[in-house]
C-alpha positions as CSV (number, residue, x, y, z in Angstrom):
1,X,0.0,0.0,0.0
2,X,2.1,2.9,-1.1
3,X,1.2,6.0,-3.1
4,X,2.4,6.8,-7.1
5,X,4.7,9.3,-5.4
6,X,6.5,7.4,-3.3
7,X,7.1,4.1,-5.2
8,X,8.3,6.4,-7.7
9,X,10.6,7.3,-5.9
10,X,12.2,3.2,-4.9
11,X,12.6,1.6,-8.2
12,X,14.2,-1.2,-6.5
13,X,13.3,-4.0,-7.0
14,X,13.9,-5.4,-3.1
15,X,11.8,-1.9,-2.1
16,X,9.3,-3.9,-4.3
17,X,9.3,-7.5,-2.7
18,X,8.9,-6.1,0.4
19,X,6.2,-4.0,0.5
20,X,5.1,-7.2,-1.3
21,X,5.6,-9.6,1.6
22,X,3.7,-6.6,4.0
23,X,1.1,-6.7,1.8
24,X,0.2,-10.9,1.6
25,X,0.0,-10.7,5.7
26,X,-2.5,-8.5,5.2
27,X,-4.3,-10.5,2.8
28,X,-3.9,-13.3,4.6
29,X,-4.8,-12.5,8.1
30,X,-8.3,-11.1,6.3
31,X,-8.4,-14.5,4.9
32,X,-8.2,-16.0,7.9
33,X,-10.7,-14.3,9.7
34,X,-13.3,-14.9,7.2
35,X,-12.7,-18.8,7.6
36,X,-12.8,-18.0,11.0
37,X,-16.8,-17.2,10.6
38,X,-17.4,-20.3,9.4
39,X,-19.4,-23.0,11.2
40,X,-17.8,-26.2,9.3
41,X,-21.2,-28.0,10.6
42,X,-23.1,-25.7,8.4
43,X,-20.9,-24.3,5.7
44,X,-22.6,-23.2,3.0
45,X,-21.2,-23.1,-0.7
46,X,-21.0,-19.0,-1.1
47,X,-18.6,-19.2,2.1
48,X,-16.4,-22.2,0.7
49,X,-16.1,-20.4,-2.9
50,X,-15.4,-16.6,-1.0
51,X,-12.8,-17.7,0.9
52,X,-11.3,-19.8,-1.9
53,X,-11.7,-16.8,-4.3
54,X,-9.6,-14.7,-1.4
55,X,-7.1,-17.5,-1.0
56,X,-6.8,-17.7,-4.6
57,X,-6.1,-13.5,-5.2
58,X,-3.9,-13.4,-1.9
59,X,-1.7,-16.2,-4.0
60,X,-2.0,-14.7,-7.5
61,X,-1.3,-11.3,-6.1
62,X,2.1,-12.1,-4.4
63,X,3.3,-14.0,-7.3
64,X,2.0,-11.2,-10.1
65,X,4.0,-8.6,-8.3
66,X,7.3,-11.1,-7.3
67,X,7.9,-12.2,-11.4
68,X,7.1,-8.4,-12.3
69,X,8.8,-6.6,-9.9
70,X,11.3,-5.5,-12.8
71,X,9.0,-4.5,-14.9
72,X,8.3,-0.8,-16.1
73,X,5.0,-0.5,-15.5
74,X,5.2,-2.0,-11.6
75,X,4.4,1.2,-9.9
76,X,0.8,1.7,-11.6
77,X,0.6,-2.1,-10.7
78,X,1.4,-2.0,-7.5
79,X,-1.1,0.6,-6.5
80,X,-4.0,-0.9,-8.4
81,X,-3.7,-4.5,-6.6
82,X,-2.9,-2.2,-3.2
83,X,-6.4,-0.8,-3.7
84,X,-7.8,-4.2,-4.5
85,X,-6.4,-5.5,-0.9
86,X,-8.5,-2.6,0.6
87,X,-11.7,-4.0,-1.1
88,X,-10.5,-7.4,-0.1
89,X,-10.6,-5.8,3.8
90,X,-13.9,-4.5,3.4
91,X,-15.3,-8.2,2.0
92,X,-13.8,-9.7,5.4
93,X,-14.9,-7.6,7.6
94,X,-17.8,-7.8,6.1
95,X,-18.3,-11.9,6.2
96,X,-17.1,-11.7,10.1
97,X,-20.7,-10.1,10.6
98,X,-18.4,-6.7,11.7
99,X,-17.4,-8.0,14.7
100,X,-16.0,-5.7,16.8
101,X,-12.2,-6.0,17.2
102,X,-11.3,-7.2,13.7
103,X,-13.7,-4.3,12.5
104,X,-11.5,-2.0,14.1
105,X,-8.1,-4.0,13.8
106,X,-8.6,-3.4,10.0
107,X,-10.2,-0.1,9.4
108,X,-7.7,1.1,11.6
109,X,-4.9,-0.4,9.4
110,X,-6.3,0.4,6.3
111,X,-6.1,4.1,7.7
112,X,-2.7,3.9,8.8
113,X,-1.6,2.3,5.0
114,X,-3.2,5.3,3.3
115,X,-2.0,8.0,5.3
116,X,1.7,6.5,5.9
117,X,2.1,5.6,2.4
118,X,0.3,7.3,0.4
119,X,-1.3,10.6,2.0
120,X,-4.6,12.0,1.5
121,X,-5.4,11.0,-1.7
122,X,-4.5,7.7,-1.4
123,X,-6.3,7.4,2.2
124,X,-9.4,8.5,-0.4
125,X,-9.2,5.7,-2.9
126,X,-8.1,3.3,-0.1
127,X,-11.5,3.8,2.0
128,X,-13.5,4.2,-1.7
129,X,-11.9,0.6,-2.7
130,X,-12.8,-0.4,1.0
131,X,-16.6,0.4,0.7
132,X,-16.8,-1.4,-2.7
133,X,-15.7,-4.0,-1.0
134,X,-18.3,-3.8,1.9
135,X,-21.3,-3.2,-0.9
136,X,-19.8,-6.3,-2.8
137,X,-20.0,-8.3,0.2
138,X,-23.6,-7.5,0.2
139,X,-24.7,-8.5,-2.3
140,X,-22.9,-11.9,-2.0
141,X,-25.0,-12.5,1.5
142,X,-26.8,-10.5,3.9
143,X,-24.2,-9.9,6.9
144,X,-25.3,-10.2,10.6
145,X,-24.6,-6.8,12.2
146,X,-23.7,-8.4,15.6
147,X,-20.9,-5.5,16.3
148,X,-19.6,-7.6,19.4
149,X,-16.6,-9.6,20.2
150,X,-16.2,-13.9,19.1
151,X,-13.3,-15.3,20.9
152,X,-12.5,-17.4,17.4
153,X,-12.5,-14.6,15.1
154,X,-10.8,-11.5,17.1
155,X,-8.1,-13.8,18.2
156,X,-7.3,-14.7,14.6
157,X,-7.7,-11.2,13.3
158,X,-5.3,-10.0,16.2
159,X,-2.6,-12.7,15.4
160,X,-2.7,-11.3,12.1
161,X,-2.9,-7.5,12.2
162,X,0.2,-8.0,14.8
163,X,2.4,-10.0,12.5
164,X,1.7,-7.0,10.1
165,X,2.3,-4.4,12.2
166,X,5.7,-6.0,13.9
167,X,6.6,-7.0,10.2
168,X,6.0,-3.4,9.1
169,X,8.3,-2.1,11.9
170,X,11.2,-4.2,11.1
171,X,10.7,-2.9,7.9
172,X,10.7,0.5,8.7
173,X,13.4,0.1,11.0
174,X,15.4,-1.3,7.9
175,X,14.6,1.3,5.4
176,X,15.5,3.7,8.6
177,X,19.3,2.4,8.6
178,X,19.6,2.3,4.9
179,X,18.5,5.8,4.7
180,X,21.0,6.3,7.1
181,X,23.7,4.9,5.9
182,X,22.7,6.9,2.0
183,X,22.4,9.9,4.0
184,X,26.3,9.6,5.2
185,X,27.3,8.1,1.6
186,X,26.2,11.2,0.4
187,X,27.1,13.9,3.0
188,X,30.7,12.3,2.2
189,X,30.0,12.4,-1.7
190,X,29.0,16.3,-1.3
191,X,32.1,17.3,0.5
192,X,34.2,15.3,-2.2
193,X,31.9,16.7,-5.2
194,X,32.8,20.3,-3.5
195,X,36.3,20.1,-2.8
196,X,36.3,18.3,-6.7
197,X,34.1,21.9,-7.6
198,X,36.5,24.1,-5.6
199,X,39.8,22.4,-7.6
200,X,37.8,22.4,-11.0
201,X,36.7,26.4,-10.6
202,X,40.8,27.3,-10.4
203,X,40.8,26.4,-13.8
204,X,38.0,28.1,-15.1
205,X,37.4,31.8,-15.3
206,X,35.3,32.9,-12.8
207,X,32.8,34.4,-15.8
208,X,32.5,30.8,-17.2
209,X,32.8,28.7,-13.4
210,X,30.0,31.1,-12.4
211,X,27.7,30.7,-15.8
212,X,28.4,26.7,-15.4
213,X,27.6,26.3,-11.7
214,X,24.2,28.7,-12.0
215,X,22.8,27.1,-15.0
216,X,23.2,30.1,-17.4
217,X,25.9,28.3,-20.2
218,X,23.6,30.0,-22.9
219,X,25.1,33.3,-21.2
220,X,28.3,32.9,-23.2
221,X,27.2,32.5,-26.3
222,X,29.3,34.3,-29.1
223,X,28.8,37.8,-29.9
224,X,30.6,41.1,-31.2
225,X,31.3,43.2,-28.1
226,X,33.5,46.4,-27.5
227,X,36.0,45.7,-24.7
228,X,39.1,46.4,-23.3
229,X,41.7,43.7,-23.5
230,X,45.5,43.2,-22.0
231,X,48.3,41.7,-22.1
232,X,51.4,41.2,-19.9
233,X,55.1,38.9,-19.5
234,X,58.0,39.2,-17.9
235,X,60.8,40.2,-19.5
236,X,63.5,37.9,-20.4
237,X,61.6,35.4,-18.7
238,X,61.9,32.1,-21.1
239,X,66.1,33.1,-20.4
240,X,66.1,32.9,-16.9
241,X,63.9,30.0,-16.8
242,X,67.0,27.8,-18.5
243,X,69.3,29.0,-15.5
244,X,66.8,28.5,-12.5
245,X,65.8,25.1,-11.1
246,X,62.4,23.3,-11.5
247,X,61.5,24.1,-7.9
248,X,62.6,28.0,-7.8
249,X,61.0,28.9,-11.0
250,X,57.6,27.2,-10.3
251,X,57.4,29.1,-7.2
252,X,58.9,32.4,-8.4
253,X,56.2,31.9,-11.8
254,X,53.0,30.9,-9.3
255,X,53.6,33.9,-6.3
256,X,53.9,36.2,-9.9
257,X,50.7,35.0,-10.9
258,X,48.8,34.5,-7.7
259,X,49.5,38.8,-7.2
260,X,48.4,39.3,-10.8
261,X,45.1,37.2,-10.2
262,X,44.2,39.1,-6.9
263,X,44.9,42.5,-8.8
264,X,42.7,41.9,-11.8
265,X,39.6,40.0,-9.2
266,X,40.2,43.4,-7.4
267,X,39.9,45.6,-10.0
268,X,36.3,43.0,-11.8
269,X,38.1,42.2,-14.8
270,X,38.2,38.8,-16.2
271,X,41.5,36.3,-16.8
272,X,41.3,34.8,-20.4
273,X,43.8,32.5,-20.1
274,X,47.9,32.2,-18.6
275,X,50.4,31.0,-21.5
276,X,53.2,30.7,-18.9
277,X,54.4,34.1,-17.7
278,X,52.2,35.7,-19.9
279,X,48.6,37.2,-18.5
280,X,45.4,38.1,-21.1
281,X,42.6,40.3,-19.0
282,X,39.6,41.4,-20.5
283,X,37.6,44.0,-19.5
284,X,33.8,44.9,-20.4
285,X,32.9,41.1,-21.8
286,X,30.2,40.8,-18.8
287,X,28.8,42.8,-16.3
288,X,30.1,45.8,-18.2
289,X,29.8,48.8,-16.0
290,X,30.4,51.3,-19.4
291,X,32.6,51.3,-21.9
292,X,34.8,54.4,-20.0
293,X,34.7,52.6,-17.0
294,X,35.7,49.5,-17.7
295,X,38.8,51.0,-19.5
296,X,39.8,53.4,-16.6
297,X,39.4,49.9,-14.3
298,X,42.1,48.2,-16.9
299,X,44.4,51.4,-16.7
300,X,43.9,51.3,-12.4
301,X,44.8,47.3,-12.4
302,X,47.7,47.3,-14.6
303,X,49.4,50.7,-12.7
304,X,48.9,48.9,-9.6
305,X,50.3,45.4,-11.1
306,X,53.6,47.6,-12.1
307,X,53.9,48.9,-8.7
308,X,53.5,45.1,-7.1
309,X,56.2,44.1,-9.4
310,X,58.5,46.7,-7.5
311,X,57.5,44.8,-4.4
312,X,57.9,41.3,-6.0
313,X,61.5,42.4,-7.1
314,X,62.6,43.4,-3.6
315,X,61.2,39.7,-2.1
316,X,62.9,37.5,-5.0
317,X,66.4,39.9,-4.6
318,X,66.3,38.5,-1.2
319,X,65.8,34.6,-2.5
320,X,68.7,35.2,-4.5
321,X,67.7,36.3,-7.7
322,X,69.6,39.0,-8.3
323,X,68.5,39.7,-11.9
324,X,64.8,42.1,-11.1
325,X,62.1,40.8,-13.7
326,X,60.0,43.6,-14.7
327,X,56.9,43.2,-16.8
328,X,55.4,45.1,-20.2
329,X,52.1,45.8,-20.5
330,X,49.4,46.2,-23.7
331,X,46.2,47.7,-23.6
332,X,43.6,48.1,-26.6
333,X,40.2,49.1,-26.9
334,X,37.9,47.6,-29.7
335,X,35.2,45.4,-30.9
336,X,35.7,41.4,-30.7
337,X,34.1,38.4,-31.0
338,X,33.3,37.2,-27.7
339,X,32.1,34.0,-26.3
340,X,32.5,30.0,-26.6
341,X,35.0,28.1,-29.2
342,X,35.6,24.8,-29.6
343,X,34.3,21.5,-30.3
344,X,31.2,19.4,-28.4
345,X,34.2,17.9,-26.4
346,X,35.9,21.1,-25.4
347,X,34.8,24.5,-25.3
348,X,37.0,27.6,-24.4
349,X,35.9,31.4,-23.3
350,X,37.9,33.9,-25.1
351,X,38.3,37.1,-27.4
352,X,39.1,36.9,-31.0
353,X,39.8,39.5,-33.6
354,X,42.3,42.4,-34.8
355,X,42.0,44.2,-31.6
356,X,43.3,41.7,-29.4
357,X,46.4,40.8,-32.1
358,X,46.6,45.0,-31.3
359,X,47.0,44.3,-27.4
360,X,49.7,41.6,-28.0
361,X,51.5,43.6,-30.4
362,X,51.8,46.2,-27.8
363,X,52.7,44.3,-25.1
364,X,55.7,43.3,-27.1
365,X,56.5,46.6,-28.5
366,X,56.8,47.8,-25.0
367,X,59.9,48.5,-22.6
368,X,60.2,46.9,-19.2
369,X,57.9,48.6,-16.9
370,X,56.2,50.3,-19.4
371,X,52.9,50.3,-20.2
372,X,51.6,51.1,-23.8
373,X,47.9,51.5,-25.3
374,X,46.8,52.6,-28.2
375,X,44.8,55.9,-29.5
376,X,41.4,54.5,-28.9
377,X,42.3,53.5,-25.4
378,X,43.9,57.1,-24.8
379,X,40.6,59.0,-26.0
380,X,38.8,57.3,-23.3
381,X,41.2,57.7,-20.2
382,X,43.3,60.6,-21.2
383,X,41.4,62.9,-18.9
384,X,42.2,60.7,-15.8
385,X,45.2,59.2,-16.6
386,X,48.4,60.9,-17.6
387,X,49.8,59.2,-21.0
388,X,52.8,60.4,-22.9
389,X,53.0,60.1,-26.7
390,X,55.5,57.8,-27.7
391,X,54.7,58.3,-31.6
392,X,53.9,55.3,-34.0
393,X,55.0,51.7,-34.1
394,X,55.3,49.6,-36.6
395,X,53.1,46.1,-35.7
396,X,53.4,42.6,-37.3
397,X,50.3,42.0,-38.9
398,X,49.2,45.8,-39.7
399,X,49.5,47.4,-42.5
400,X,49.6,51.0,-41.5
401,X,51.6,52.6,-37.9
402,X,50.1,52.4,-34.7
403,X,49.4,54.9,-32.7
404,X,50.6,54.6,-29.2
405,X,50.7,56.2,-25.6
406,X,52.7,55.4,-22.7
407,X,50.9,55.4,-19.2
408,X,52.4,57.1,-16.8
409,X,50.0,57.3,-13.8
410,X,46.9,58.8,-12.2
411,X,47.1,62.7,-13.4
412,X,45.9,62.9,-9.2
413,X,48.8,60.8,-7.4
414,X,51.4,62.6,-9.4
415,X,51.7,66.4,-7.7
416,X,54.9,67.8,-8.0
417,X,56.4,65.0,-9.8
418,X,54.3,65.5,-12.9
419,X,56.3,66.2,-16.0
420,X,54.0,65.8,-18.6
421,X,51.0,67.8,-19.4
422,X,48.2,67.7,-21.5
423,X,44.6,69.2,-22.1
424,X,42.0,69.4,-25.0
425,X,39.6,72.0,-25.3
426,X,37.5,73.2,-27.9
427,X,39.9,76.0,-29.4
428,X,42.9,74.6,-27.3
429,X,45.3,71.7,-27.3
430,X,48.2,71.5,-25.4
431,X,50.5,68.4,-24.2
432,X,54.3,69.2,-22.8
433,X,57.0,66.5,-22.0
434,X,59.3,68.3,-19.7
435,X,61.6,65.7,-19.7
436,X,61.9,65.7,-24.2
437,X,62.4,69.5,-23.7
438,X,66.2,70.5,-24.3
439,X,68.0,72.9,-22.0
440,X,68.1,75.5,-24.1
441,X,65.4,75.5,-25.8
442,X,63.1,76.0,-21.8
443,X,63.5,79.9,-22.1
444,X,61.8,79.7,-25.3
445,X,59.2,77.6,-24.5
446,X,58.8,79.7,-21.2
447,X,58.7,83.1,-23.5
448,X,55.9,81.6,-25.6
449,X,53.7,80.3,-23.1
450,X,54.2,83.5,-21.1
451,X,53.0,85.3,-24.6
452,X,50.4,83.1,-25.5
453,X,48.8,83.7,-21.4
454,X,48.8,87.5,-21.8
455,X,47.2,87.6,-24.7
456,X,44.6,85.3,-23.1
457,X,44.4,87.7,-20.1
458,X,43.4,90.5,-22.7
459,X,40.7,88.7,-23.8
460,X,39.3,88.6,-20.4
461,X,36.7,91.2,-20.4
């Protein structure tokens, strides 16, 4: 006697052989208490053919269930011949002349079944399958509502309904432990499947680990996007990886990168990939706070990744490396192809297109220390950050110069320091490299900017 839901649930076939074997005791003790009515001096043929017919379903009943208890359809099955036991209850009772005890005995299991097993609903059918039963037993032969106690009967109804009810509690006691013992199984299968997550997340970007693990994969589907991207290596790196040993230069290469990583999380932009000392950041592929702002957030991270390589230098002096590494930076602003590439076996997050060849051709152009971007990445920052024009480049892969800019720093955390200068108003464009600026060529620079501000004066009305 359980419910859709819940057999549904235990496809087993051993959940189904039980609840089998709980079942026939049922059957059986209502059997019994019908041949328990009989008076063998006066049987009658109706009783003889009754209880053979419930003798006979009891039998066929346990062995329909037992040879299909792997079959597909045994849940729909199982409920149907459950229901049929509850009519099968209500014929007993019915042909014990309700006598008291077994009346209750059984109502009161075929109460407990439904609602255990199967919950309302199934208490519903359950009592509707019961009353058949009783209407059935009607027609069959006209009962004798005694409603009091035979020694015969109740004894044989209560040897029965208490075989059930201890058979049932082993049997609950069983499925109790086994739950148990699946409950630990899989509190010990979640912290492996985590600790599994947490090792497979380091190797995903945390756009893609976070798209994966919420369900949103269709999130990084391909599509043309303007965005910032950059690209950094140490200098003279693949060299000094020939003189170091195995051990140094793995932890030298991971503390490098472990800085880097923390920087770019700080600063919400998103790692594309490490090619060994080499880093590719993109900024503006999701959760885009504006074009502007993404690009000031990529100047920010890679100022503050040049001034953590100054740190860096000091602690590997002191481990013996006497030669400082310093990095290069490249930053380009453009549209790309954003999203998913691969095959149905392996897919990989990235950028594709001109602008990022643009980034890596910059990055390589540049000095140690320096950071370069190009024009379009200079129109958008050059109000916040200070840049010096470094003229054009020639880049592998272009056809015409390149345009590039070297960063020098926040125009606020320079102060007195500052030697470059620039502004771009309508009617007025000015930069000034104080450090290009020849000796003695200052006076005349200092002449003509003194000319050039009085004549601004007298236009002051």
């Amino acid at each position: 006697m359980s419910d859709k839901n819940n057999v549904t649930k235990e496809q087993s076939p051993e959940f189904t052989l039980r609840q089998n074997d709980i079942r026939a005791l049922i059957c059986c003790a209502a059997v019994g208490t019908v041949i328990a009515t009989f008076q063998f001096s006066d049987i009658h043929l109706i009783e003889i053919l009754v209880s053979g017919s419930l003798f006979a379903y009891t039998v066929g009943s346990y062995l329909l269930l037992r040879t299909r208890s792997k079959a597909d359809n045994i849940n729909q099955l199982f409920e149907r011949i459950t229901m049929a036991d509850a009519a099968v209850i209500g014929l007993a009772i019915t042909f014990s002349n309700f006598n008291l005890l077994p009346t209750i005995l059984f109502f009161t299991m075929i109460q407990f079944n439904a609602l255990i097993n199967g919950g309302v609903k199934k208490w519903a059918l359950d009592n509707l399958a019961f009353a058949i039963g009783v209407g059935i037993s009607f027609f069959i032969r006209q009962p004798q509502l005694v409603f009091e106690d035979t020694f015969e009967i109740s004894t044989v109804s209560l040897i029965g309904i208490f075989t059930y009810f201890c058979a049932y509690a082993l049997y609950a006691h069983s499925r109790i432990r086994k739950l148990d013992l699946i409950n630990k199984k899989l509190v010990n299968e979640q912290v492996l499947y985590k600790l599994r997550t947490y090792k497979l997340s380091r190797y995903l970007t945390p756009t893609v680990w976070k798209a994966v693990n919420e369900g949103r994969e269709s999130s990084l589907k391909t599509e043309r996007k303007r965005v910032t991207v950059f690209f950094s290596d140490i200098k003279g790196f693949s060299e000094m990886s020939e003189e170091l040993e195995s051990e140094t230069l793995t932890d030298l290469l991971n503390t490098y990168l472990t800085e880097m990583a923390k920087i770019v999380i700080k600063h919400k932009g998103t790692i594309d990939k490490f090619m060994g000392d080499a880093v590719m950041v993109i900024f503006g592929d999701s959760n885009s706070a504006g074009l502007k702002t993404d690009c000031l957030r990529c100047m920010a991270m890679a100022i503050e990744m040049r001034k953590k390589m100054k740190e860096l230098q000091t602690r590997w002096y002191n481990q013996g490396i006497k030669k400082p590494l310093q990095i290069r930076m490249g930053i380009n602003t453009g549209y790309c192809t954003v999203g998913s590439f691969g095959t149905s076996h392996y897919m990989d997050y990235t950028v594709l297109g001109t602008h990022v060849n643009l980034a890596s051709r910059l990055e390589t152009a540049a000095d140690p220390g320096e950071i370069l971007i190009s024009h379009e990445t200079w129109s958008l920052i050059k109000d916040v950050i200070m840049c010096r024009d470094k003229g054009e480049i020639t880049a592998k892969g272009f056809s015409h110069p390149i345009k590039v800019y070297q960063v020098i720093d926040f125009r606020k955390d320079l102060g007195k320091h500052q030697s470059y200068f620039e502004q771009n108003l309508e009617g007025f464009s000015m930069h000034l490299d104080m450090e290009k600026i020849k000796n003695y060529d200052r006076e005349k620079v200092i002449d003509y900017l003194e000319n050039v501000a009085d004549k601004l004066r007298d236009k002051i009305p």
